[in-house]
MDAnalysis code that builds the backbone (N, CA, C; Angstrom):
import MDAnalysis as mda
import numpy as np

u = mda.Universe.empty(483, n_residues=161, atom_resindex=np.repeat(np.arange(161), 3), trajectory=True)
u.add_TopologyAttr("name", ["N", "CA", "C"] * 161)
u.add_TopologyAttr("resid", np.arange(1, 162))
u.add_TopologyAttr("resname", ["UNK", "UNK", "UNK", "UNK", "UNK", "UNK", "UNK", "UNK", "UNK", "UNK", "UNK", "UNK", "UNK", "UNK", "UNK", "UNK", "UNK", "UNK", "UNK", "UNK", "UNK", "UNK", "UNK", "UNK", "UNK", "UNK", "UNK", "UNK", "UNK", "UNK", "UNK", "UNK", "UNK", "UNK", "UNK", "UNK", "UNK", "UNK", "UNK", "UNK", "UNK", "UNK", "UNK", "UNK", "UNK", "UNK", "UNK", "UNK", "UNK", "UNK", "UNK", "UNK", "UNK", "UNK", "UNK", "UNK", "UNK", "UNK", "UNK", "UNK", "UNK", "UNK", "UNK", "UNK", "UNK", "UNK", "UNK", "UNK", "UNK", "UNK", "UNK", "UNK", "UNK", "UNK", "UNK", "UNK", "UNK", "UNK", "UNK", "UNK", "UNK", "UNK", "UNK", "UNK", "UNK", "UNK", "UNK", "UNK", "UNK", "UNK", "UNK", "UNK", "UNK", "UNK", "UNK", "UNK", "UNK", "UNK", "UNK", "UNK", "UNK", "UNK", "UNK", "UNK", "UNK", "UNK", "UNK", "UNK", "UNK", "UNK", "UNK", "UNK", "UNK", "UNK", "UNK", "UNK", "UNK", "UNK", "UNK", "UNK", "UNK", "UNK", "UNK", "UNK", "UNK", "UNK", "UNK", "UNK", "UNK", "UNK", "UNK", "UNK", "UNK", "UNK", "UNK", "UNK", "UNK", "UNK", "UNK", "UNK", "UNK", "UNK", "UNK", "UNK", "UNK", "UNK", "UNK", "UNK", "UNK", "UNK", "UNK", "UNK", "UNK", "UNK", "UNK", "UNK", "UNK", "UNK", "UNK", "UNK", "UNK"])
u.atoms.positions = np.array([
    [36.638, -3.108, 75.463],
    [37.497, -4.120, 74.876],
    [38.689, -3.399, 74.250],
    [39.671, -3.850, 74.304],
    [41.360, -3.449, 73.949],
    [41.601, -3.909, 72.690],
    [42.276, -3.584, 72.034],
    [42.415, -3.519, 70.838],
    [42.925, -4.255, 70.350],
    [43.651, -5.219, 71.100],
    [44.524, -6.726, 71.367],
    [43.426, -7.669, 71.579],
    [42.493, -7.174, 72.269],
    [41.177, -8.597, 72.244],
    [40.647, -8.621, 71.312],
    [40.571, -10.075, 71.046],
    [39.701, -10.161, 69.640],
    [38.085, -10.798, 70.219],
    [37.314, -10.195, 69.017],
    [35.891, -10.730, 69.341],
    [35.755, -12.217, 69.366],
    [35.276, -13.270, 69.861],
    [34.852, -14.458, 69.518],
    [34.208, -15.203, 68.740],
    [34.762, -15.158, 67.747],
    [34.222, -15.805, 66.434],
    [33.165, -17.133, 66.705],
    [32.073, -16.382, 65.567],
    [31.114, -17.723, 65.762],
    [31.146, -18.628, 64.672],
    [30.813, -19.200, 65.091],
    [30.770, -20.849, 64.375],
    [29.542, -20.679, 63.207],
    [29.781, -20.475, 61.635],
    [28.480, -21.104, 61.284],
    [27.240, -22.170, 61.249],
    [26.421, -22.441, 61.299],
    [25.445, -22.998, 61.729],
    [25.967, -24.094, 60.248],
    [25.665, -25.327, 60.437],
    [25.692, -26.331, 59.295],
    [24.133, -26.326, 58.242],
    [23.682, -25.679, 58.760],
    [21.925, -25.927, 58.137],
    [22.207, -24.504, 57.715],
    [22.710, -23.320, 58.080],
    [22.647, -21.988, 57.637],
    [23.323, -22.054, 56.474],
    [24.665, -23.082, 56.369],
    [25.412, -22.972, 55.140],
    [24.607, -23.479, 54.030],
    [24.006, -24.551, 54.623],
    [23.078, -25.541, 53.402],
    [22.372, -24.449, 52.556],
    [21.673, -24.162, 53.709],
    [20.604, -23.029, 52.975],
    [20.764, -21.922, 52.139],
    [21.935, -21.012, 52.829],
    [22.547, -20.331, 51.622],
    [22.829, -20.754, 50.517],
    [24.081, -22.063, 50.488],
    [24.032, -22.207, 49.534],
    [23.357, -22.786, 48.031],
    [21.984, -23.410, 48.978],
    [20.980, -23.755, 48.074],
    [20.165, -22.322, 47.142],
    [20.349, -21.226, 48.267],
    [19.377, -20.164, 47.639],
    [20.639, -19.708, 46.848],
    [21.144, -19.492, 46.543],
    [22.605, -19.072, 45.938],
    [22.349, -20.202, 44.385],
    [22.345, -21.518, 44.698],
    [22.257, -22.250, 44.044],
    [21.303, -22.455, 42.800],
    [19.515, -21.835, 43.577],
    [18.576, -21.910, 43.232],
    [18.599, -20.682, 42.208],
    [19.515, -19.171, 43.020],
    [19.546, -18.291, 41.841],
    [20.177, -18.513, 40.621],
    [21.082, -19.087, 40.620],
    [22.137, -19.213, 39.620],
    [21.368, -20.068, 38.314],
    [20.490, -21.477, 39.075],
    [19.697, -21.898, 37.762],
    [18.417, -21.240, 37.585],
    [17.783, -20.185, 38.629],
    [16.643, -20.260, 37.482],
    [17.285, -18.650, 36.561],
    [18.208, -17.953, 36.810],
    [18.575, -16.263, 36.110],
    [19.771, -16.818, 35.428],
    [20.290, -18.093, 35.627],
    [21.253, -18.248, 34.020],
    [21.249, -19.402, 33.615],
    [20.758, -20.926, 34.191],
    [20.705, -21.627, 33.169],
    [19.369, -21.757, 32.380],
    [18.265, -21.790, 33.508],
    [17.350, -21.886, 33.156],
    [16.677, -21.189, 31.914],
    [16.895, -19.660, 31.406],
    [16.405, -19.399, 30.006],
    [17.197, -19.595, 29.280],
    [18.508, -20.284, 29.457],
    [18.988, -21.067, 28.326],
    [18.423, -22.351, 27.375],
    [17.986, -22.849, 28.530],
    [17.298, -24.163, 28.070],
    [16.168, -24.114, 27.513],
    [15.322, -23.094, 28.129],
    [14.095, -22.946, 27.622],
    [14.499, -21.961, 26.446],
    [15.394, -21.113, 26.395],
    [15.749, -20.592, 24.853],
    [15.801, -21.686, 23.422],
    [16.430, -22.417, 24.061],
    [16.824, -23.485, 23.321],
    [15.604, -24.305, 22.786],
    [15.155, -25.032, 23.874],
    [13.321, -25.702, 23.477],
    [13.015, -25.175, 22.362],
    [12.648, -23.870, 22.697],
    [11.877, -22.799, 21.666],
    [12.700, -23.008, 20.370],
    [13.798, -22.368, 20.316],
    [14.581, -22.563, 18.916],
    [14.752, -23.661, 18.038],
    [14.831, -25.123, 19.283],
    [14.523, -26.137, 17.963],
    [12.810, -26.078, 17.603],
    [12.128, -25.560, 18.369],
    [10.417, -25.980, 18.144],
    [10.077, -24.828, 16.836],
    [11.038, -24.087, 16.702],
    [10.474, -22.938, 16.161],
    [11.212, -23.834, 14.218],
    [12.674, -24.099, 14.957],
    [13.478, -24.989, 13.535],
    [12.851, -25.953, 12.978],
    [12.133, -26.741, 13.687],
    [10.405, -27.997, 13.734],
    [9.885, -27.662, 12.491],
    [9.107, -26.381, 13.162],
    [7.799, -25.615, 12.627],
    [8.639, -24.865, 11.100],
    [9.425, -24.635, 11.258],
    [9.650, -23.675, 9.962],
    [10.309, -24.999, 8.745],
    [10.796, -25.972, 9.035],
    [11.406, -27.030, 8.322],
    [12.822, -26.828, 8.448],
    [13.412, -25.568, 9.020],
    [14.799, -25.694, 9.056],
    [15.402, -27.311, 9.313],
    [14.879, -27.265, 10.426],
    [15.740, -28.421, 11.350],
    [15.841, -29.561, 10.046],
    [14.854, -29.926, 9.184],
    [15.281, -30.931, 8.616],
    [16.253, -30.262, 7.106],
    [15.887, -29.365, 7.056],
    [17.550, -28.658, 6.149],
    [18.640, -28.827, 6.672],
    [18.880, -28.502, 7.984],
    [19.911, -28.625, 9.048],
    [20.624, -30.158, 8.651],
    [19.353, -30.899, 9.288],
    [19.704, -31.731, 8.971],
    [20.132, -32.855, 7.575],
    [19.722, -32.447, 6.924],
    [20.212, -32.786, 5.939],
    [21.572, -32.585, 4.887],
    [21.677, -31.013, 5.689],
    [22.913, -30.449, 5.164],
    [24.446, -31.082, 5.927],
    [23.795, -31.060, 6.982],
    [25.046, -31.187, 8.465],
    [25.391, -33.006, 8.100],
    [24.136, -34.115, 7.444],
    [24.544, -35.444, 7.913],
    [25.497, -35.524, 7.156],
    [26.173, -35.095, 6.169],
    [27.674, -36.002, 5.981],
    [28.933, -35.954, 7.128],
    [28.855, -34.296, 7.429],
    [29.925, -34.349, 8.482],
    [29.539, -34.804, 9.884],
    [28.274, -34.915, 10.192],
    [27.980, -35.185, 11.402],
    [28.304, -36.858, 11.304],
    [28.196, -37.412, 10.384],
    [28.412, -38.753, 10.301],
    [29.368, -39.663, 10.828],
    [30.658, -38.323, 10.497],
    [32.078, -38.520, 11.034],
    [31.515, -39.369, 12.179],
    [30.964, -38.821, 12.838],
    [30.937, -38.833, 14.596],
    [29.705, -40.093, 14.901],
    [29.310, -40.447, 13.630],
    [27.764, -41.398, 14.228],
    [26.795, -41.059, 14.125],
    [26.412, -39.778, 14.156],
    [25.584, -38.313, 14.679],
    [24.409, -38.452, 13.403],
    [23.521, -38.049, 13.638],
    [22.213, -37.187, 12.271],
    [22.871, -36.013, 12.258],
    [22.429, -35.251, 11.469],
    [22.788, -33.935, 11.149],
    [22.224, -33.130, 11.591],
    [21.234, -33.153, 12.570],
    [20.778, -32.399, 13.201],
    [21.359, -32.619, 14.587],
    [21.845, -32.816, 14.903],
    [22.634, -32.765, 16.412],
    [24.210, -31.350, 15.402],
    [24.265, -31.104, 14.631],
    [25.005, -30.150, 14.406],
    [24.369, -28.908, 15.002],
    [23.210, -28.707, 15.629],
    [22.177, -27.607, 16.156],
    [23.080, -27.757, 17.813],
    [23.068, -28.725, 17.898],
    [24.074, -28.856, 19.284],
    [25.177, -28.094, 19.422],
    [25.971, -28.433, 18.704],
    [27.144, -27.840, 18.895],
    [27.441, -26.629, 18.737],
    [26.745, -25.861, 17.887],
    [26.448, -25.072, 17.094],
    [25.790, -24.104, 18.626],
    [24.725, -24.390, 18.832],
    [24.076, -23.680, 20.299],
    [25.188, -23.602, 21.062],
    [25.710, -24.770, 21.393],
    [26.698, -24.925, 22.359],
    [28.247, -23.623, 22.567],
    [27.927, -23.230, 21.431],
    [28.874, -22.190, 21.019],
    [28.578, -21.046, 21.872],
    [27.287, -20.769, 21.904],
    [26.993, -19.719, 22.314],
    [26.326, -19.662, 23.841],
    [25.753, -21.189, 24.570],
    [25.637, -21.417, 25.288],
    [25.408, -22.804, 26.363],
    [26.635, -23.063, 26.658],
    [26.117, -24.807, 27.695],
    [24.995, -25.315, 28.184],
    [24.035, -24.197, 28.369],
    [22.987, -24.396, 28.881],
    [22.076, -24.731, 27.658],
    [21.891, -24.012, 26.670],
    [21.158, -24.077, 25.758],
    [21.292, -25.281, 25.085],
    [22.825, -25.802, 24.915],
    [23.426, -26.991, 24.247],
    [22.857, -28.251, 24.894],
    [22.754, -28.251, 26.112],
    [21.835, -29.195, 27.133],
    [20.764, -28.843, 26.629],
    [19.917, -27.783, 26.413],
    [18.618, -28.064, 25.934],
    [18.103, -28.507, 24.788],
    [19.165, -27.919, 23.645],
    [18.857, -28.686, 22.267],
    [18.801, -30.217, 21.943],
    [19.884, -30.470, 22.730],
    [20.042, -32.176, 22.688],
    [18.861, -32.733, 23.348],
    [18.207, -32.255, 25.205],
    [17.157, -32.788, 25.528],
    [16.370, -32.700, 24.574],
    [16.113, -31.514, 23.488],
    [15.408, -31.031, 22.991],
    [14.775, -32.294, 21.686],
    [16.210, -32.344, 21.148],
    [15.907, -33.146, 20.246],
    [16.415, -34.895, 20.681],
    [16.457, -35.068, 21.495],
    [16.121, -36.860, 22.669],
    [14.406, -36.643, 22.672],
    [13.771, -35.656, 22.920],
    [12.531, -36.094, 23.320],
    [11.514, -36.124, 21.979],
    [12.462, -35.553, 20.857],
    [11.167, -35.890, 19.633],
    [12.085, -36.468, 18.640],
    [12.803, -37.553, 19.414],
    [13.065, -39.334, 18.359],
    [13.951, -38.865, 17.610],
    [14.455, -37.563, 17.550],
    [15.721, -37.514, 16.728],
    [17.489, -37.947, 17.204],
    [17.538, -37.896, 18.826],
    [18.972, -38.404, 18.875],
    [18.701, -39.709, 19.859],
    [18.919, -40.468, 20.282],
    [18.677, -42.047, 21.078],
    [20.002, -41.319, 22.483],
    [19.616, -42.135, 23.697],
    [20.523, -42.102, 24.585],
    [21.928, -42.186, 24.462],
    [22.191, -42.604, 23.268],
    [23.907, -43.293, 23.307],
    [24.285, -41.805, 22.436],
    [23.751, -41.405, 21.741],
    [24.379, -40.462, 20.804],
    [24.454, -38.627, 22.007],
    [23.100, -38.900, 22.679],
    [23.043, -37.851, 23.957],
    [24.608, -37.887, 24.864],
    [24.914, -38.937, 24.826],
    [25.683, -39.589, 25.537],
    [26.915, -39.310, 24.793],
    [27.156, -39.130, 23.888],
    [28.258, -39.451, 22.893],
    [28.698, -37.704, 22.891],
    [27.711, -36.547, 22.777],
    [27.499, -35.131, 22.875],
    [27.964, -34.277, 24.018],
    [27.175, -34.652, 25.300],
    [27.351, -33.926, 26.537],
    [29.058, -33.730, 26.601],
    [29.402, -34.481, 26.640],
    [31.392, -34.079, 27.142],
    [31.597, -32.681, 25.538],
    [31.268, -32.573, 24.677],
    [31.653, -31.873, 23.103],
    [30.786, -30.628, 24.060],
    [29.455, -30.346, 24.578],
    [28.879, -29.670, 25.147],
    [29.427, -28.815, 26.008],
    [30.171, -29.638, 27.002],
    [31.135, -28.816, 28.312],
    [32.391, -28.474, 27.639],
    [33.026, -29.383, 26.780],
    [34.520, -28.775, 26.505],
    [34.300, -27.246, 25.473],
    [33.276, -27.146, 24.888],
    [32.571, -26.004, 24.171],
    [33.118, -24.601, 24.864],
    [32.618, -24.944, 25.921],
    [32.468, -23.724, 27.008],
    [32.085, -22.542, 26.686],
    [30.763, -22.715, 26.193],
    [30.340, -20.997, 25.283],
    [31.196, -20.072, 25.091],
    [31.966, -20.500, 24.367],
    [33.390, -19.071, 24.294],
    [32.083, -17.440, 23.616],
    [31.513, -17.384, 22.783],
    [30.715, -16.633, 22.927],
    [30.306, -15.893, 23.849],
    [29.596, -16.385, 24.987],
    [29.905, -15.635, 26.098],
    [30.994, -15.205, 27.111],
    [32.167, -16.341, 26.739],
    [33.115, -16.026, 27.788],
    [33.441, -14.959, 26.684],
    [33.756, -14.618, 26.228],
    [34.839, -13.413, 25.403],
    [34.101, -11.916, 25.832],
    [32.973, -12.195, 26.207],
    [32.449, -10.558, 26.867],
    [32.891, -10.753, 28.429],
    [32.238, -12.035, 28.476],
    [32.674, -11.853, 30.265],
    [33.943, -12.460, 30.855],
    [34.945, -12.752, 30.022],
    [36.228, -12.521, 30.601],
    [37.065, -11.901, 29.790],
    [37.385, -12.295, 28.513],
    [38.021, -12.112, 27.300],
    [38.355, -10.494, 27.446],
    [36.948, -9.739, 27.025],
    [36.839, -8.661, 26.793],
    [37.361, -7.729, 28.397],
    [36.840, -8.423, 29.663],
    [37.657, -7.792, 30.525],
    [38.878, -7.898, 31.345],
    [38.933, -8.909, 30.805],
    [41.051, -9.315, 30.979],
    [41.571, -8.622, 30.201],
    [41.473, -7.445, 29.014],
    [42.194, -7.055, 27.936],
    [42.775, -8.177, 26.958],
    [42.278, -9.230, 26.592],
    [42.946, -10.321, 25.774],
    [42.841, -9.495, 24.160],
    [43.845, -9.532, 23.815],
    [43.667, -9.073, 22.393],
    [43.169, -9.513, 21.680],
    [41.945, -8.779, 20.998],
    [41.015, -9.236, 20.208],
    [41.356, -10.556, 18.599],
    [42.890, -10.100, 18.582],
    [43.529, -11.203, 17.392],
    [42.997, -12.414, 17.600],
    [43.283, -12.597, 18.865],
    [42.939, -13.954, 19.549],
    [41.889, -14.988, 19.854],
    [41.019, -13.948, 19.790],
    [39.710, -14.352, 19.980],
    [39.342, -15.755, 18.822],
    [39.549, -15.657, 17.719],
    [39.214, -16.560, 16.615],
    [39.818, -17.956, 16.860],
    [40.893, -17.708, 17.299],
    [42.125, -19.028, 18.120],
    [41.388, -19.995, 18.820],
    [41.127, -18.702, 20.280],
    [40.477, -19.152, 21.539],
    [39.165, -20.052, 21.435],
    [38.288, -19.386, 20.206],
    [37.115, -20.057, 20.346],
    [37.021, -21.630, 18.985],
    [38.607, -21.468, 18.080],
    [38.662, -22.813, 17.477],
    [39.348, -23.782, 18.427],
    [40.083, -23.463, 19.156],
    [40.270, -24.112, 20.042],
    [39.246, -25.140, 20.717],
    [38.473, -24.288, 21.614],
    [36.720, -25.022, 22.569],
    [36.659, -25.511, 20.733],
    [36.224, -25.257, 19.849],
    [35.228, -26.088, 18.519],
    [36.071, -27.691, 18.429],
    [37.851, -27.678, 18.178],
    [38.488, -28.674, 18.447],
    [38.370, -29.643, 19.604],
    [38.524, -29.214, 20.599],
    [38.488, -29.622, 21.945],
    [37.069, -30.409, 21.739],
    [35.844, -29.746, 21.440],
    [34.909, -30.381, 21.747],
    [34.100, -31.962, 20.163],
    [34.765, -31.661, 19.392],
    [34.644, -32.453, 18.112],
    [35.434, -33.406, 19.012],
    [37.008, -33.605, 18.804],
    [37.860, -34.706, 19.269],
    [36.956, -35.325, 20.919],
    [36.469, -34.474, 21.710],
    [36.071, -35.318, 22.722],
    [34.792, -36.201, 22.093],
    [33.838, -35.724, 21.147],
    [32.925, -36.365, 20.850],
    [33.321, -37.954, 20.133],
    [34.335, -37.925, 19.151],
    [35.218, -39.131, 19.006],
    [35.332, -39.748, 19.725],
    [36.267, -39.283, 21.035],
    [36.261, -39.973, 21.991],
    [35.156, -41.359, 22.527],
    [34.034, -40.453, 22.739],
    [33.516, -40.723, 23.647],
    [32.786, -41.805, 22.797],
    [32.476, -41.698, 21.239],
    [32.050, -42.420, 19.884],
    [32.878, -44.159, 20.602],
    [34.173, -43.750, 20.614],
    [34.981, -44.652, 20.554],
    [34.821, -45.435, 21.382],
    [34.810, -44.552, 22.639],
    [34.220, -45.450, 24.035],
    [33.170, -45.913, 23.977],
    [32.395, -45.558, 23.339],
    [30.781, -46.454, 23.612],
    [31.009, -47.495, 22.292],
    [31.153, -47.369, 21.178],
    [31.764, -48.857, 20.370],
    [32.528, -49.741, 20.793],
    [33.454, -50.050, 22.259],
    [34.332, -50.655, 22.782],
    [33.857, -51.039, 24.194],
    [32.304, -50.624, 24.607],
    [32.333, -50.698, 25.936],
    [30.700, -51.393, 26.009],
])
């Protein structure tokens, strides 16, 4: 073959892509979201058992109030800082033992994603983009803003809808 011919490109298979990208898929939740969540479980079960959670809560309900919230959904946001995944688990965490109702779960998740664990992003991009460390305090009140005002939001939308 000449150096001008090109080989004949094959076609991926439609079931080969699926599959990859399911096992691709499958890695990604059980080696990074997955011990988030179950980090999380543990940490409120452990906040349960020790009485934190209801210090938490008790301390957090005036400002959490702003929002509708108990004061223990401040464990949310708060996780959420450090991880999306975990922030999904605290909230399941605390939906399944009668402390937050569907609408307030509901009212959280968007404050959850706009979060965007700056905690971790600042090692894994922050720190290797060279972003100057000044910044860092900005960057991550920023996601804390971003994700309070969406929780309003969303307060607002479910009182109107």
């Amino acid at each position: 073959m000449s150096a001008n011919e090109q080989s004949p490109q094959i076609k991926p298979n439609i079931l080969d892509l699926f599959v990859e990208g399911a096992r691709r898929g499958f890695t990604i939740g059980t080696t990074s979201l997955l011990p988030n969540v179950v980090m999380a479980f543990v940490i409120i079960r452990i906040l349960e058992v020790t009485g934190l959670l209801k210090i938490i809560g008790i301390s957090f309900a005036p400002i959490m109030a702003l929002w509708g919230l108990p004061g223990e959904a401040a464990t949310v946001i708060i996780t959420s800082i450090m991880s999306m995944g975990g922030g999904i688990g605290v909230a399941a965490s605390l939906y399944n033992n009668g402390i937050l109702d569907p609408v307030q779960v509901t009212i959280l998740v968007p404050g959850i994603y706009l979060m965007g664990n700056p905690v971790q992003n600042v090692g894994r991009c922050l720190g290797i983009s060279a972003v100057n460390t000044r910044h860092y305090a900005a960057i991550i009140g920023i996601c804390i803003i971003n994700a309070l005002l969406s929780i309003w939001a969303m307060r607002l939308i479910v009182l109107f809808l």
